[in-house]
Every structure is written in C-alpha cells, then in structure tokens.
C-alpha positions in Angstrom: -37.5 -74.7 171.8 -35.8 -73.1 168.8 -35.3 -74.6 165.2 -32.6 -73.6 163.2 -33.2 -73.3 159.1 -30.2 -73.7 157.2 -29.2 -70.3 155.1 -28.7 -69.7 152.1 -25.8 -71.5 149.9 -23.5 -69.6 147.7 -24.3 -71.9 144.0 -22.3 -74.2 142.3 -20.9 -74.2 138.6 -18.8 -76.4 136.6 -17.5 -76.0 133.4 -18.2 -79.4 130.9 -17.0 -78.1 127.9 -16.1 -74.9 125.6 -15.6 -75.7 122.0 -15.2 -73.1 118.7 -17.1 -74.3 115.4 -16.1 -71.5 112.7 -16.9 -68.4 114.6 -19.3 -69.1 117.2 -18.3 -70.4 120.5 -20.3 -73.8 122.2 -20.3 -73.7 126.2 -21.7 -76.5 128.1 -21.8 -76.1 132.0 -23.6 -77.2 135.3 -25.3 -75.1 137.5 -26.3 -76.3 141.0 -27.9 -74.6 144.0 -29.8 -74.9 147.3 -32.9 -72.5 146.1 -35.1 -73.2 142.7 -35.8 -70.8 140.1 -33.7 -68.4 137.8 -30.0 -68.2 138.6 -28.3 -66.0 136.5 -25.0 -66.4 134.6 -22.1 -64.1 134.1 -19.8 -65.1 131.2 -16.4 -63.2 130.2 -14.1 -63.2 127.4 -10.7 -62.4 127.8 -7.5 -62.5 125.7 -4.2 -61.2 126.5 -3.6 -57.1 125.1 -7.5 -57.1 124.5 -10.2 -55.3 126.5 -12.6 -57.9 127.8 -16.1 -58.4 126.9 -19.2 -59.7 129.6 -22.5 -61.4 128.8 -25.4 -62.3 131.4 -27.4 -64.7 130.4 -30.4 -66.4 132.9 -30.8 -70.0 133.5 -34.1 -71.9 135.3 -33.8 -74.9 137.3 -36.5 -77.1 137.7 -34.5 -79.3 140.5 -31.5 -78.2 142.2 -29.1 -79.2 139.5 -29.4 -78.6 135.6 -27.1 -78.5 132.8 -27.1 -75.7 130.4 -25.5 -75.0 126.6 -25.2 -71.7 125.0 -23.4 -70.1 122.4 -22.5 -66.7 120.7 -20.3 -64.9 118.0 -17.2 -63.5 120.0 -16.4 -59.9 119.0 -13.9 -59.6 116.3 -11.4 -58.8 118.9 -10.8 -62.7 120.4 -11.2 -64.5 116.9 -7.6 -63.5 115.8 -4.5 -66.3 117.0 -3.7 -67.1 120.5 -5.5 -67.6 123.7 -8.9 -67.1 124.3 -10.3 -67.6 127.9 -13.8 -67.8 128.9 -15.1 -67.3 132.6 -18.4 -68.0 134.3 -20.1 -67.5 137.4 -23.5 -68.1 138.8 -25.4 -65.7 140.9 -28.7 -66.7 142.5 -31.1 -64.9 143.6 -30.2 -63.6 146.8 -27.1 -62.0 145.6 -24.7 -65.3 146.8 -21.7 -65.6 144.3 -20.0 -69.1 142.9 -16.5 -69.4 142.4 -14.9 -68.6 138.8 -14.8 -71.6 136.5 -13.1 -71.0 133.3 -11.7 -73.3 130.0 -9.4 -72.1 127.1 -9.3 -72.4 123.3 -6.2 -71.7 121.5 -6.6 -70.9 117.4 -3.7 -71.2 115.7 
C-alpha cells in the first residue's frame, strides 16, 4: 500500500492596498501558504527612466493565512511626478515562488 503526501505549494499574495502619506509609502497585503512559519517578502520599486530599488522584508504566519502592513521612505529617486509601481512576491521556505502582485500611485 502506498500513501501519497501532497507537495509543496508555491504561496499566495494579494495586494489590499498601497497608499503615499507625505513621503512614506503604506502597503497592506495578504500572504497565504500550505506550510507555517516565516515566508519571506520581496518588494520593488520601479518608475519609468529610474533604476529600481528591492527590499526583503520577513513575515510569520501563525495559520496559513495572515495579513501584513509595512511601510518605508522611497529613495529620492520615485518621490518626484509620475508613476510609481510597487511589486511583491512571497517566497517560502523551500524556495517555491508566488506570482507578482503589484499596485500604482501617481503624484502629480
């Protein structure tokens, strides 16, 4: 008789919401996945004729969802007019990859 354990699932992200108050940035987002633990985050800036700019950051799930603020100072670069796009993805621990989420503000 064999059993048959299910593998490992790549996690889940959602973006809820990205705001701008003066010069920090709010982001809001779910993170969901089959294992418990530390999953960790990977968040980009990006603005057109700009060299982008990455932050990892670590979450911890108690169950297999949670939902997760954080918020930082942009680099000087992406708080001028126009565009700015921010990207996330989760990474558990086994290495499996979510998709890209990713939400824009425009300052005019």
């Amino acid at each position: 008789m064999t059993t048959t354990v299910a593998g490992n699932q790549a996690p889940k992200i959602r973006f809820i919401s990205l705001r701008h108050l003066g010069a920090r940035v709010y982001a809001r987002f779910r993170v969901c996945d089959d294992s418990l633990g530390k999953t960790t985050v990977v968040e980009r800036d990006n603005k057109a004729r700009a060299l982008s700019y990455r932050r990892r950051f670590t979450v911890v799930r108690g169950l297999s969802c949670g939902t997760f603020a954080r918020h930082w100072i942009p680099a000087p670069r992406f708080r001028t007019r126009g565009r700015y796009v921010v990207t996330l993805r989760a990474i558990d621990k086994s290495g499996a990859l979510s998709r890209l989420v990713a939400r824009s503000l425009v300052r005019r």
